[in-house]
NUPA-117348 format. One record per residue (C-alpha): residue number from 1; chain; residue in three letters; x, y negated, z negated. Coordinates in steps of 0.1 Angstrom, whole numbers. Layout:
seq mol type c1 c2 c3
NUM A ALA X Y Z
...
***
This chain:
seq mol type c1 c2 c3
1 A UNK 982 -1423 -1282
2 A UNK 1003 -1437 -1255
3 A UNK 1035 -1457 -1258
4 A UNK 1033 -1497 -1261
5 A UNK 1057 -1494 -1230
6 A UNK 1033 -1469 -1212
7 A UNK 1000 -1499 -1219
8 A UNK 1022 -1527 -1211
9 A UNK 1030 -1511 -1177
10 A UNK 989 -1503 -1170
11 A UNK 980 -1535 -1181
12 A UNK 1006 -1555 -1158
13 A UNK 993 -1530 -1131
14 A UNK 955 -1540 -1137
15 A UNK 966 -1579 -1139
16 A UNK 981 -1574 -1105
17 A UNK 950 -1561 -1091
18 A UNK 932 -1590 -1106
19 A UNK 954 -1618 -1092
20 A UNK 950 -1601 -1058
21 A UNK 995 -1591 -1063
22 A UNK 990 -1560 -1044
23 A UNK 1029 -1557 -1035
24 A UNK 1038 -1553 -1069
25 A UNK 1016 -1523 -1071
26 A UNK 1022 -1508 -1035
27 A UNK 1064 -1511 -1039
28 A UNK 1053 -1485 -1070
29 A UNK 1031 -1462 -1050
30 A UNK 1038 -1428 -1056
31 A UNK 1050 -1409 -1023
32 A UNK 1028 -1380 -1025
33 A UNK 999 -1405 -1019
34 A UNK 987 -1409 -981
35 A UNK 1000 -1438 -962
36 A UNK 968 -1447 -944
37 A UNK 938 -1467 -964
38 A UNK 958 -1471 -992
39 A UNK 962 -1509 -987
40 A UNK 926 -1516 -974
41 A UNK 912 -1497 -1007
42 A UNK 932 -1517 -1026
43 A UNK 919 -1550 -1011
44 A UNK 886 -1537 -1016
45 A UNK 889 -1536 -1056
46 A UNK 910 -1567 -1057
47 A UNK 882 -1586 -1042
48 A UNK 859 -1569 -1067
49 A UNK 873 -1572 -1098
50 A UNK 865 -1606 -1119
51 A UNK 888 -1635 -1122
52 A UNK 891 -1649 -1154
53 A UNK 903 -1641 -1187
54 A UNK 882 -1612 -1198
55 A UNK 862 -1618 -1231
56 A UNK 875 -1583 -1243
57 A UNK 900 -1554 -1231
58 A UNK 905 -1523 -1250
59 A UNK 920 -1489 -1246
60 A UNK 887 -1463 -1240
61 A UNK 908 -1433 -1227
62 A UNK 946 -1422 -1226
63 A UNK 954 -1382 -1212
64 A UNK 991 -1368 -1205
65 A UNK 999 -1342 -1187
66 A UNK 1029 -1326 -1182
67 A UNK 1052 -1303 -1159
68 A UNK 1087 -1289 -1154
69 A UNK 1091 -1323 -1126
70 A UNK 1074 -1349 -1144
71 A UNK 1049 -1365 -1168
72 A UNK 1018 -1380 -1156
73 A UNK 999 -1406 -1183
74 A UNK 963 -1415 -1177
75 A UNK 949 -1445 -1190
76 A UNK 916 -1461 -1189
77 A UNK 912 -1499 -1200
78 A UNK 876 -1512 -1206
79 A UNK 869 -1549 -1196
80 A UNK 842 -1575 -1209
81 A UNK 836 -1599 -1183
82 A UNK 803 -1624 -1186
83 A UNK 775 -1599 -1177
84 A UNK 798 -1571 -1166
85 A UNK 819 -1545 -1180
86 A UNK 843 -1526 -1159
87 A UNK 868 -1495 -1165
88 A UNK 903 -1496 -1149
89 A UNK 923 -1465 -1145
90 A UNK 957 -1464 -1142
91 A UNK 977 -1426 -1136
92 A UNK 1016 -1436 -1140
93 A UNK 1038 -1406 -1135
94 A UNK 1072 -1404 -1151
95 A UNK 1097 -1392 -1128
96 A UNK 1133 -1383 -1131
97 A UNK 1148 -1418 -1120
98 A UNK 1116 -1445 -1117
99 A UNK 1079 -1444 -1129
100 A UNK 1053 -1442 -1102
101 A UNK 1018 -1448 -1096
102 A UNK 998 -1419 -1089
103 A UNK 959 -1432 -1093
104 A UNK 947 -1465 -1096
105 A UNK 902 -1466 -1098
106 A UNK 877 -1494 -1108
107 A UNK 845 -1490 -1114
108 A UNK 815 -1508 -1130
109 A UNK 796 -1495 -1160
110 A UNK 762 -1511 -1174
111 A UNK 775 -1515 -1207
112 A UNK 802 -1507 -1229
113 A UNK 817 -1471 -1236
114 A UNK 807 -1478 -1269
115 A UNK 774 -1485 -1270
116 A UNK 762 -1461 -1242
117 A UNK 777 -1433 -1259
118 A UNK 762 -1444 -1297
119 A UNK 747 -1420 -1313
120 A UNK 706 -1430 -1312
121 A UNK 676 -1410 -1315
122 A UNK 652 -1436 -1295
123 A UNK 641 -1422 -1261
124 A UNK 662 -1382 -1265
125 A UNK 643 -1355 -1247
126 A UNK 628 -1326 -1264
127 A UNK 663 -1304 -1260
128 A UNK 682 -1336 -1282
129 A UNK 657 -1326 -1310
130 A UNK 660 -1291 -1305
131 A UNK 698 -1290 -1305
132 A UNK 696 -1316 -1337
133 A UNK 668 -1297 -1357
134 A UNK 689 -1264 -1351
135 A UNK 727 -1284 -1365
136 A UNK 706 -1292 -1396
137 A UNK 691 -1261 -1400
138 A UNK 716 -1238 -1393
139 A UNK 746 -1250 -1421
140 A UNK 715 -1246 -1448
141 A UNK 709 -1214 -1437
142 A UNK 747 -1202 -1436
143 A UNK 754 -1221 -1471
144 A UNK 715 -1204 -1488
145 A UNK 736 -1175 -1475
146 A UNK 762 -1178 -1496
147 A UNK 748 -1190 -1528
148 A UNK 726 -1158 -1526
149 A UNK 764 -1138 -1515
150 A UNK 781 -1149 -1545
151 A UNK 752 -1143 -1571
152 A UNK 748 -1108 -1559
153 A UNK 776 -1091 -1575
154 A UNK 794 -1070 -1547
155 A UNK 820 -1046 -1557
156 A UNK 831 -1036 -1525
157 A UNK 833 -1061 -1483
158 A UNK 824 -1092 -1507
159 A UNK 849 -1111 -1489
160 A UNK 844 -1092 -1458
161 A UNK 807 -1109 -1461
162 A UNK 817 -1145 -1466
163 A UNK 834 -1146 -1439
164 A UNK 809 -1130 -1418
165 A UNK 784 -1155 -1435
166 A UNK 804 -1187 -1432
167 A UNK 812 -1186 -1393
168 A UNK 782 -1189 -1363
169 A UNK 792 -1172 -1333
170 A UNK 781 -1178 -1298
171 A UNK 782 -1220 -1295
172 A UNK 754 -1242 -1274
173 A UNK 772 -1274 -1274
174 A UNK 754 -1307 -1260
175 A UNK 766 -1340 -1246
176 A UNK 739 -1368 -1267
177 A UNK 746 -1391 -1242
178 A UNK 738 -1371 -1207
179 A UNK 718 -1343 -1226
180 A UNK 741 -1317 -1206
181 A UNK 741 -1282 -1225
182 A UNK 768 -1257 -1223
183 A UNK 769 -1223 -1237
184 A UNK 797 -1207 -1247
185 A UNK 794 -1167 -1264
186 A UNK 830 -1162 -1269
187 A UNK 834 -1188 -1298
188 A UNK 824 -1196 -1333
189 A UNK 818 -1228 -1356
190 A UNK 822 -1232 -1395
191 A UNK 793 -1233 -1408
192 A UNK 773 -1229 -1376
193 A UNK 774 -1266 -1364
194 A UNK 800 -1295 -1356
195 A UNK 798 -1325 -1335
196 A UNK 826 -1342 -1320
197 A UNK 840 -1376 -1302
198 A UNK 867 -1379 -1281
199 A UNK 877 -1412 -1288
200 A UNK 851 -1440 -1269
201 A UNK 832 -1407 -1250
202 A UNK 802 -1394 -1260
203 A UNK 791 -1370 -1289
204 A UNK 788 -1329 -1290
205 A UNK 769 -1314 -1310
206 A UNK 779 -1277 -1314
207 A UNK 755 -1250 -1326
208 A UNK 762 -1214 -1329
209 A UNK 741 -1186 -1341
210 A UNK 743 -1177 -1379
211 A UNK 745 -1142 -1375
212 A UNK 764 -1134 -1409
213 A UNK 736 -1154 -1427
214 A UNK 706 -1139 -1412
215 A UNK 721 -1100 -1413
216 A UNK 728 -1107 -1450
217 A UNK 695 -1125 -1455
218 A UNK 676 -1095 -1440
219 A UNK 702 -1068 -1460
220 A UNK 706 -1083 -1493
221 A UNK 678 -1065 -1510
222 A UNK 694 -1031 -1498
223 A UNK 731 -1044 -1510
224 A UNK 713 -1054 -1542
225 A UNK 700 -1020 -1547
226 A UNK 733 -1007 -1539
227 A UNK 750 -1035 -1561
228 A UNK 729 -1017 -1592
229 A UNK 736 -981 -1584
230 A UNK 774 -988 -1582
231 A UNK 769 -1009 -1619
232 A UNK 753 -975 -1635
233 A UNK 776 -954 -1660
234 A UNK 788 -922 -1646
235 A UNK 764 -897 -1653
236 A UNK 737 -920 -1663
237 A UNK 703 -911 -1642
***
């Protein structure tokens, strides 16, 4: 999370913009940034933004980077205006001697982070379902997998198997909210499946192939058989 010093600094930033203050943000201008249209953009989203106390201003998306120079912070404040809701993105770099300004956006967004990135199952497309059917399915599989792993009593790669059962490899991972799907075959999930949020963003859902599962599922006859033999006294026919 950021520093309180780090969100009072965006916020007083965001305020400035608001109140139509643009020297108090241009006197902190990074150098690096061009000299020409700076002011004029900054006009432009002044005169945009809402005036008024917001009903509602929250912290939706913080990112640091860092290098041997300095420190950049990324922040992203979400405000709830009557009717509107906007984002506000402040980039502060820490330098050696002062803090800078790096990146300062607005932008309008038709509702809040929060509730266009909930997780829903009203109006998904055929690959939501999919992607969803195959998460449920998949850790069932892997962990039917097991049970059968652990009754069959293996002498010898028993553990060798479990692990082989209890990871998927080869991950299709897809954003619920923009139904974008990736596919990744250098990777591997627990139990086939995950989903993930970073922080007010949108859900993954992770699925990889249960390969363990399905070669022990199609072997475990064979291994039982084997299982036997091994069990047999010496000599015994």
């Amino acid at each position: 999370m950021a520093t309180d010093a780090d969100q009072a600094r965006a916020a007083h930033y965001a305020e400035l913009l608001q109140s139509g203050q643009l020297r108090g943000i241009e006197a902190d201008l990074d150098p690096s940034l061009p000299k020409s249209g700076v002011h004029e953009a900054l006009v432009k989203m002044s005169l945009g933004f809402p005036r008024g106390a917001p009903a509602s201003r929250k912290l939706v998306g913080v990112n640091f980077t860092k290098s041997s120079t300095a420190n950049d912070v990324n922040l992203t404040y979400e405000y709830e205006f009557p009717g509107k809701w906007l984002l506000v993105n402040v980039v502060m770099r820490h330098g050696a001697d002062r803090t800078t300004i790096v990146g300062l956006h607005m932008n309008f967004i038709p509702d809040s982070l929060e509730q266009a990135n909930r997780f829903n199952l009203l109006g998904k497309s055929p690959r939501h379902y999919l992607v969803l059917a195959l998460a449920v399915l998949a850790p069932l599989l892997s962990i039917y997998a097991l049970i059968r792993c652990v009754r069959l009593k293996l002498r010898r790669r028993r553990w060798i198997w479990f692990l082989f059962i209890l990871f998927g490899f080869g991950t299709v991972s897809l954003n619920w909210t923009t139904g974008q799907c990736t596919f990744n075959p250098i990777s591997f999930e627990l139990l086939s499946t995950s989903a993930s949020r970073p922080f007010y963003g949108p859900w993954t859902l992770s699925v990889a192939i249960p390969v363990g599962a399905i070669v022990f599922l199609l072997l475990q006859k064979r291994l039982a058989a084997s299982a036997a033999l091994a069990e047999r006294p010496v000599g015994r026919r």
